[in-house]
MMTF fields as JSON, N, C-alpha, C and O atoms, coordinates in Angstrom:
{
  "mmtfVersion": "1.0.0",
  "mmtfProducer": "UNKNOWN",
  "numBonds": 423,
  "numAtoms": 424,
  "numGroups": 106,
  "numChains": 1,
  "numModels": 1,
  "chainsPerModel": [1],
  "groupsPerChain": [106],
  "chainIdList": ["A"],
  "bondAtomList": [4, 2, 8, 6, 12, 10, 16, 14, 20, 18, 24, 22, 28, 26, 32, 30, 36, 34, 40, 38, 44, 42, 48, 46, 52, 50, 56, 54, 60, 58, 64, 62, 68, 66, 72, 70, 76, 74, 80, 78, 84, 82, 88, 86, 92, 90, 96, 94, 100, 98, 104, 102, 108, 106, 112, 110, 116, 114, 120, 118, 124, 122, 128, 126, 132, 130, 136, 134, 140, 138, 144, 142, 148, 146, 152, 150, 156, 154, 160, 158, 164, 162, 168, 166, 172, 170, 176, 174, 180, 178, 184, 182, 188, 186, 192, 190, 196, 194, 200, 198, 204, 202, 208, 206, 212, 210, 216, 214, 220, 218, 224, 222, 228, 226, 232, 230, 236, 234, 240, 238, 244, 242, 248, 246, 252, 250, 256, 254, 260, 258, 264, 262, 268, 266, 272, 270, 276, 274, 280, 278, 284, 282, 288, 286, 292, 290, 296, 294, 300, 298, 304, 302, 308, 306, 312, 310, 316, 314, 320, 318, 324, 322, 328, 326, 332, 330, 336, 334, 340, 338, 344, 342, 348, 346, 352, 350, 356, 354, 360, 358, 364, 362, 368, 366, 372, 370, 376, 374, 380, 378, 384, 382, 388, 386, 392, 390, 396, 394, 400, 398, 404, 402, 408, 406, 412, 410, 416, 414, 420, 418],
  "bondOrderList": [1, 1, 1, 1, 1, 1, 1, 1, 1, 1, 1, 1, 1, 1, 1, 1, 1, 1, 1, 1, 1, 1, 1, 1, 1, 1, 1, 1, 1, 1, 1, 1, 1, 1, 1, 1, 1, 1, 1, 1, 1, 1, 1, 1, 1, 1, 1, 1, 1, 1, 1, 1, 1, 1, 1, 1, 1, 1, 1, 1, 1, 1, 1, 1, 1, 1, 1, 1, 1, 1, 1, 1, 1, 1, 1, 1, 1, 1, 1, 1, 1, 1, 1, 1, 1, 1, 1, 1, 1, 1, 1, 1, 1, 1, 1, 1, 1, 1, 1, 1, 1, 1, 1, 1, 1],
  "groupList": [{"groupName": "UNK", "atomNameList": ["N", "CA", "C", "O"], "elementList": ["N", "C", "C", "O"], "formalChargeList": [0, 0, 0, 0], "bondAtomList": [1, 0, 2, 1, 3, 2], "bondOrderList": [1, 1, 2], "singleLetterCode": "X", "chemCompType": "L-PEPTIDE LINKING"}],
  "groupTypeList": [0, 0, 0, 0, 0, 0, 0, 0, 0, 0, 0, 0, 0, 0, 0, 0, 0, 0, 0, 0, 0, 0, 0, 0, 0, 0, 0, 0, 0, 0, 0, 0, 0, 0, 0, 0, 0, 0, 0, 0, 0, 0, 0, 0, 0, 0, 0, 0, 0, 0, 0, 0, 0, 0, 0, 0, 0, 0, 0, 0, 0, 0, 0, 0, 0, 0, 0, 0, 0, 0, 0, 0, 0, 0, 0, 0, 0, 0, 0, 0, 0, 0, 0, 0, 0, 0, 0, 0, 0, 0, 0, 0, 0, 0, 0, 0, 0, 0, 0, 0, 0, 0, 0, 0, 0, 0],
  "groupIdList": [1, 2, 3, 4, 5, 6, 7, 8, 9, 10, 11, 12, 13, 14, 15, 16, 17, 18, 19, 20, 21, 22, 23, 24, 25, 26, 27, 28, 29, 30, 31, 32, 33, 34, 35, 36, 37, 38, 39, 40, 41, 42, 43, 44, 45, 46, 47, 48, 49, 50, 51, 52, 53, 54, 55, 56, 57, 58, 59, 60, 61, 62, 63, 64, 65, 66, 67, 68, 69, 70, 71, 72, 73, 74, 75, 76, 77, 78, 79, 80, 81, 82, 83, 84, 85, 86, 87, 88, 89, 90, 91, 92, 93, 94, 95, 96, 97, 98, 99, 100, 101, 102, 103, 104, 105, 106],
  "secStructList": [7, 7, 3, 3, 3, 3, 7, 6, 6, 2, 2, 2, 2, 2, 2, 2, 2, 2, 2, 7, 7, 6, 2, 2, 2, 2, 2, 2, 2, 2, 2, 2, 2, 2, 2, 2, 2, 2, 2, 2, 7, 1, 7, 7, 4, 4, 4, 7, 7, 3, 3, 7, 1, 1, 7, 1, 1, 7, 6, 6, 1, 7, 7, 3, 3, 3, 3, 1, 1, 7, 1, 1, 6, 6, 7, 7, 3, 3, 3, 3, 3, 3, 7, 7, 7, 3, 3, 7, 6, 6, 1, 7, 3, 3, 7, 3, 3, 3, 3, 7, 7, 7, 1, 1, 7, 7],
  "xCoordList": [23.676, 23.15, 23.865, 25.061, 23.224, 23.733, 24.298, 24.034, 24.841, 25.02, 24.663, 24.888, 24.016, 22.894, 23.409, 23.847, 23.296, 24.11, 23.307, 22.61, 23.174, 21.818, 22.422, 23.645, 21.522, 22.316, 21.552, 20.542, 22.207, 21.37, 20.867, 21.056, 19.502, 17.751, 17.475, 16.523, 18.039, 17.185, 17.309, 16.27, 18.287, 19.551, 18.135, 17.48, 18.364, 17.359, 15.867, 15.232, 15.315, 13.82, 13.722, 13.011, 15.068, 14.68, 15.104, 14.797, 15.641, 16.453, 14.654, 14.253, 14.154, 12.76, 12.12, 11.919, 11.594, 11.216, 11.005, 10.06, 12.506, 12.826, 12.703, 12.58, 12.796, 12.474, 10.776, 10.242, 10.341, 8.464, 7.857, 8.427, 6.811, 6.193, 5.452, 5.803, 4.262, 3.468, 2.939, 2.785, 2.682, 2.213, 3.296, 3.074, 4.51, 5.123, 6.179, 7.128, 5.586, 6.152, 5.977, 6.838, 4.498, 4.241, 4.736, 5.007, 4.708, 5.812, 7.083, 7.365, 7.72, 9.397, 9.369, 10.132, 8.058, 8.17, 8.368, 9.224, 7.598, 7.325, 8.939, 9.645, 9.246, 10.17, 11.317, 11.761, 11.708, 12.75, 12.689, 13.679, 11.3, 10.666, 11.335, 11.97, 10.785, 10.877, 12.705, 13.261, 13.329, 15.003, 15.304, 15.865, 14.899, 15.366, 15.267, 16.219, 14.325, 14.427, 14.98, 15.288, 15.187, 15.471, 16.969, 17.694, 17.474, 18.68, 19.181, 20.361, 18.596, 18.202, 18.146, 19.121, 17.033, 16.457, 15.562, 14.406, 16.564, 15.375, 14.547, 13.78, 14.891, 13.803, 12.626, 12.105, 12.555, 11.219, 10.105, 9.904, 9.213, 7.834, 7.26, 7.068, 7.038, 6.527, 6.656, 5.707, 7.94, 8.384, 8.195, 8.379, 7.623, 7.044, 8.234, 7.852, 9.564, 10.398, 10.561, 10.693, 10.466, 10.319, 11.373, 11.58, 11.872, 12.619, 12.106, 10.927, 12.41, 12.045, 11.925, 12.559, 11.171, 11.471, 12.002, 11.127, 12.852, 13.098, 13.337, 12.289, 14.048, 14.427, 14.666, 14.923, 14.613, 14.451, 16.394, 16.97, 16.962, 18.587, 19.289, 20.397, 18.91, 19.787, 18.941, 18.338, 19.192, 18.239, 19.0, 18.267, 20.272, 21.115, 21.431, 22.237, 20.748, 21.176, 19.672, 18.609, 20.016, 18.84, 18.118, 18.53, 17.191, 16.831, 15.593, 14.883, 15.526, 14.396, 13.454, 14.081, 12.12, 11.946, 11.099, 10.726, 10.884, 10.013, 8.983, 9.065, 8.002, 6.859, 7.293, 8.021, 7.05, 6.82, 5.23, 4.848, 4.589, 3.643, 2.107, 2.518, 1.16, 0.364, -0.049, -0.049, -0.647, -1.295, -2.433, -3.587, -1.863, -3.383, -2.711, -1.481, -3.471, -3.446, -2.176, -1.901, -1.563, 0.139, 0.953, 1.608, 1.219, 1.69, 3.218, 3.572, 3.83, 5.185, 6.128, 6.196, 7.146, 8.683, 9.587, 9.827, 10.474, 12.002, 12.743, 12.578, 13.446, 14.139, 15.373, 15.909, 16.051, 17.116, 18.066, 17.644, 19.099, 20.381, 21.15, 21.446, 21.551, 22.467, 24.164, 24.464, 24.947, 26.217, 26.29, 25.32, 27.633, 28.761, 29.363, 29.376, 29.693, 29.96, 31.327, 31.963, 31.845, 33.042, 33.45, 32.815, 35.179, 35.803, 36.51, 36.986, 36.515, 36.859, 38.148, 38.646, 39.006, 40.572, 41.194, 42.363, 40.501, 41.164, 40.551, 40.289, 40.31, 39.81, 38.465, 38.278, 37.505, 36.336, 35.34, 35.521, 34.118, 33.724, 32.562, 31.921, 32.045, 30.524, 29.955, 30.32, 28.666, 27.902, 26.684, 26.308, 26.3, 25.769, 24.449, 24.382, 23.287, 22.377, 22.536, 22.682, 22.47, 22.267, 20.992, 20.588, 20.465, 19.213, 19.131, 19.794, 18.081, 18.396, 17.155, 17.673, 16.254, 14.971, 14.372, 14.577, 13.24, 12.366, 11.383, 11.616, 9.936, 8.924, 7.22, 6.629, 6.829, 5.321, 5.817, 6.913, 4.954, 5.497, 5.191, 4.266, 6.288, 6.603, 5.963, 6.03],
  "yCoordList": [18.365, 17.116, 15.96, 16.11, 14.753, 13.824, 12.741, 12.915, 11.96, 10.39, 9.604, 9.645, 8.775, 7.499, 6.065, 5.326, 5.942, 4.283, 3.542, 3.941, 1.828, 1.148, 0.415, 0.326, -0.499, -1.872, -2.764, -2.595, -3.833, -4.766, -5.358, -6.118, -5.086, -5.668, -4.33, -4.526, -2.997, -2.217, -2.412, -2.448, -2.527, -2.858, -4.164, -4.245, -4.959, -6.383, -5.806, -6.488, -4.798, -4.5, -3.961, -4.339, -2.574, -2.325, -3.229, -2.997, -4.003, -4.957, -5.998, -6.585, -6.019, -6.913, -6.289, -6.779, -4.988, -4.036, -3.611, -3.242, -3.913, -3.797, -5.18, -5.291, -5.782, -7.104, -7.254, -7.561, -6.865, -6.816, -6.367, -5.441, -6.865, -6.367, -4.934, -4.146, -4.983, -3.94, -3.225, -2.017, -4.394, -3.87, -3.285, -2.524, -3.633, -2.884, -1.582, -0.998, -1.516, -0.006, 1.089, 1.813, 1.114, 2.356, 2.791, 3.827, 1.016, 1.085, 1.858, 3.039, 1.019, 1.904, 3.218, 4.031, 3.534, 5.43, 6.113, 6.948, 5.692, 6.366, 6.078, 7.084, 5.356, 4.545, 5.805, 6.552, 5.756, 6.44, 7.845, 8.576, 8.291, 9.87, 10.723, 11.773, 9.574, 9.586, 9.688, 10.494, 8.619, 8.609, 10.049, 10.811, 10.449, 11.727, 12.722, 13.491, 13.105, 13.939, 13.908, 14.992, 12.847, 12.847, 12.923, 13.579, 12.386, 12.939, 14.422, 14.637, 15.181, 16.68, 16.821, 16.689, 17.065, 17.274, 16.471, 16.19, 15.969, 15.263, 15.872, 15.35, 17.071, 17.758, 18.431, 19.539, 17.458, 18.258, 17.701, 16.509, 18.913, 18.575, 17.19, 16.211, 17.307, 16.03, 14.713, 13.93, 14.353, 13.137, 12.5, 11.395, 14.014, 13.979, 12.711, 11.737, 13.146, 12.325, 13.096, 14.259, 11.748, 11.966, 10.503, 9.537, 10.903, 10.026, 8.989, 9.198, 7.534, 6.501, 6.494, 7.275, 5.661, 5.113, 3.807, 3.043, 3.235, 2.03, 1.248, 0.635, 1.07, 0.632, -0.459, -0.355, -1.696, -3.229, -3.472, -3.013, -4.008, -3.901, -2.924, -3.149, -1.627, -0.375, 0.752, 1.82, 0.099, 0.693, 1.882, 2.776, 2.308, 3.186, 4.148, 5.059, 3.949, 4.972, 5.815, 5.45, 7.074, 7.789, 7.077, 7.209, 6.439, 6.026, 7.091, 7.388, 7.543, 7.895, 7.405, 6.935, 7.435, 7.542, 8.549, 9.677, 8.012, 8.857, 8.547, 7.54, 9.378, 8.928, 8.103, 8.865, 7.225, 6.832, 7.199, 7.331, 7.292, 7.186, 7.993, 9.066, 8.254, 8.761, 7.61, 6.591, 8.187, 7.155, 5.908, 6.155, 4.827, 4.064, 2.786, 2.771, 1.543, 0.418, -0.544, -1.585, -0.143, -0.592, 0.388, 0.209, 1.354, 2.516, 2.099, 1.209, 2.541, 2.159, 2.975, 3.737, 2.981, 4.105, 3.805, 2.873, 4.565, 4.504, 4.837, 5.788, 3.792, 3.767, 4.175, 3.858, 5.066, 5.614, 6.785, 7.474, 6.578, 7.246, 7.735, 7.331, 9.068, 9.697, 8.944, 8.307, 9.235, 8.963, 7.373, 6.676, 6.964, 7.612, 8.516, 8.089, 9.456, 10.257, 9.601, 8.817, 9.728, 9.624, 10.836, 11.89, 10.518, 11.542, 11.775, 10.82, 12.595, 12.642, 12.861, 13.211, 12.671, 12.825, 13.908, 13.756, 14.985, 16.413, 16.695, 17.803, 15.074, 15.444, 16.156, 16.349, 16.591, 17.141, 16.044, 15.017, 16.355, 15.253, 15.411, 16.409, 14.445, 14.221, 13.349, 12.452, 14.051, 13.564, 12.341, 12.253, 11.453, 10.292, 10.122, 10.495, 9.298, 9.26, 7.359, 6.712, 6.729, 5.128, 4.955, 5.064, 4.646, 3.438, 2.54, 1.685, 2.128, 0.574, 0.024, -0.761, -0.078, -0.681, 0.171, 1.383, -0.636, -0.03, -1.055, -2.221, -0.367, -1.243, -0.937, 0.131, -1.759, -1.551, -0.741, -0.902, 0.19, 0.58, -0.623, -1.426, -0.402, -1.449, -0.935, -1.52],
  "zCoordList": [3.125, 2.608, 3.295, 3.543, 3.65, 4.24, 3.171, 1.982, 3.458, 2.56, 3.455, 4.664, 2.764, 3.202, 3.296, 2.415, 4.144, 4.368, 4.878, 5.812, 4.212, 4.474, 5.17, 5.063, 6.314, 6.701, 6.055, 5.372, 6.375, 5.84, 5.471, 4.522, 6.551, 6.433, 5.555, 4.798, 5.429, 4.893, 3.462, 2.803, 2.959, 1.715, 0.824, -0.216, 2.179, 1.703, 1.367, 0.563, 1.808, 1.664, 0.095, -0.836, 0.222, -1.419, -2.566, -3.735, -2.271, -3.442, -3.325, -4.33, -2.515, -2.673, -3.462, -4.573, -3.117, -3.59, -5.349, -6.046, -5.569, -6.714, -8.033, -9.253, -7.166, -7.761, -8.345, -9.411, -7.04, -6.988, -8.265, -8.842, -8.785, -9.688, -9.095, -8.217, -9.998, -9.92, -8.501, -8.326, -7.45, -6.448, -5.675, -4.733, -6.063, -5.442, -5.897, -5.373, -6.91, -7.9, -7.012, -6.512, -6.86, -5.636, -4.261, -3.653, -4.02, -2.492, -3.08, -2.879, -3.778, -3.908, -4.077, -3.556, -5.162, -5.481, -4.095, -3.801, -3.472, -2.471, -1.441, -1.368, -1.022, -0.483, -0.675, 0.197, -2.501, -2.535, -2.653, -2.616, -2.822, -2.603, -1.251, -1.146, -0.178, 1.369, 1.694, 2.439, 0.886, 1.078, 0.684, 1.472, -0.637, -0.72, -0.023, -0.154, 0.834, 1.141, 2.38, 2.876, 3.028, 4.346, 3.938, 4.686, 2.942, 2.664, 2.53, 2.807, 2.235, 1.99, 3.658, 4.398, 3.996, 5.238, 5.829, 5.512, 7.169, 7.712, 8.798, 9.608, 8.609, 9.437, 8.247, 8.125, 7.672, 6.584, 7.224, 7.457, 7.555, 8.109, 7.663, 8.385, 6.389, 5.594, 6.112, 6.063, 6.688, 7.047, 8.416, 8.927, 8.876, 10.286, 11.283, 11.931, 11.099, 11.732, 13.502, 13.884, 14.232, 15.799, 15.971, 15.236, 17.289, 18.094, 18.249, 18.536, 18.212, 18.614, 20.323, 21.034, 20.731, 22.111, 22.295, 21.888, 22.645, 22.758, 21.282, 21.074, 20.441, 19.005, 19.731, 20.93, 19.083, 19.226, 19.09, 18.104, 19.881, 19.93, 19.688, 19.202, 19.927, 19.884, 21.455, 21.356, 22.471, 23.575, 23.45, 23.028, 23.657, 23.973, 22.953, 23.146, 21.75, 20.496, 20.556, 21.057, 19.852, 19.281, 18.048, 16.895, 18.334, 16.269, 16.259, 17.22, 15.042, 14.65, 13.438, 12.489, 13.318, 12.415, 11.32, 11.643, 10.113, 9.156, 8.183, 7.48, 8.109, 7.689, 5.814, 5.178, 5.294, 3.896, 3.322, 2.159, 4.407, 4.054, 4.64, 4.199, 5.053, 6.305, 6.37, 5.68, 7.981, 8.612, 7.834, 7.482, 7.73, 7.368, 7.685, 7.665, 8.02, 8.301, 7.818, 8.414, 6.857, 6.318, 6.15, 5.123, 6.69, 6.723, 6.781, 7.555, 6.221, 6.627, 6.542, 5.577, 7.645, 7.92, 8.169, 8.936, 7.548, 7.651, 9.357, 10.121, 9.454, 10.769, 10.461, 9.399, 11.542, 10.828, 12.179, 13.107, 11.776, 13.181, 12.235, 11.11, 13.12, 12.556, 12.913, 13.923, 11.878, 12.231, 11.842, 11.545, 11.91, 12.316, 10.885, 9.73, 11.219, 10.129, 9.184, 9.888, 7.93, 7.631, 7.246, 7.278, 6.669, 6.564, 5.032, 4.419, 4.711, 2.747, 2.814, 3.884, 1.538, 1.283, 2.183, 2.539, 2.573, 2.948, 4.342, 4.81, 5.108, 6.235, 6.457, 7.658, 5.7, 6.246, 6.163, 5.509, 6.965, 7.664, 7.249, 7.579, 6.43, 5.899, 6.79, 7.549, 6.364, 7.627, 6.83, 5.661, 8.176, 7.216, 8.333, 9.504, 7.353, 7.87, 7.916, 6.879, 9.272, 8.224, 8.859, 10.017, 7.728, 7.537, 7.802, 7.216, 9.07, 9.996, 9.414, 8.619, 9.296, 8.66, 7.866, 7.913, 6.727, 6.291, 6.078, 5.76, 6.339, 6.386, 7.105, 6.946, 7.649, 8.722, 9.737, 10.273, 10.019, 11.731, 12.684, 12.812, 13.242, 14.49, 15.593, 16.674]
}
């Protein structure tokens, strides 16, 4: 299992999110449906997560992202890099997923 670390703009989307009334109840379900599991596994088919090409100020990192949603006209996914990992009281090394955006596909 990973631990999830937001920056942010992503931090800023669900705190909107959460604020939002009704129309956006469904966004978050889904939102934090999608966090979970990629926390679990982000290789779960479901999330249909693939490598970015070119991430907007991170040319040189792997970003990937993952589906929130299927395909349709506001579709929106989680952007997201592995690492940097930290380290617990006894030295072993948890591993972290951080979360660089969430939102429209770009």
């Amino acid at each position: 299992m990973f631990t999830l670390r937001f920056s942010d703009d992503a931090e800023a989307t669900l705190d909107r999110l959460m604020a939002g009334g009704n129309a956006t109840l469904s966004k978050l379900k889904k939102v934090r449906r999608t966090l979970g599991r990629l926390q679990i596994d982000p290789r779960y088919p479901g999330l249909r997560s693939h490598q970015y090409e070119n991430f907007p100020n991170l040319p040189n990192e792997k970003v990937w992202d993952s589906y929130v949603e299927n395909q349709t006209a506001s579709a929106w996914r989680i952007y997201w890099m592995y690492g940097p990992n930290e380290k617990d009281e006894q030295g072993n090394e948890i591993p972290v997923i951080t979360v660089l955006l969430i939102g429209p596909h770009l």
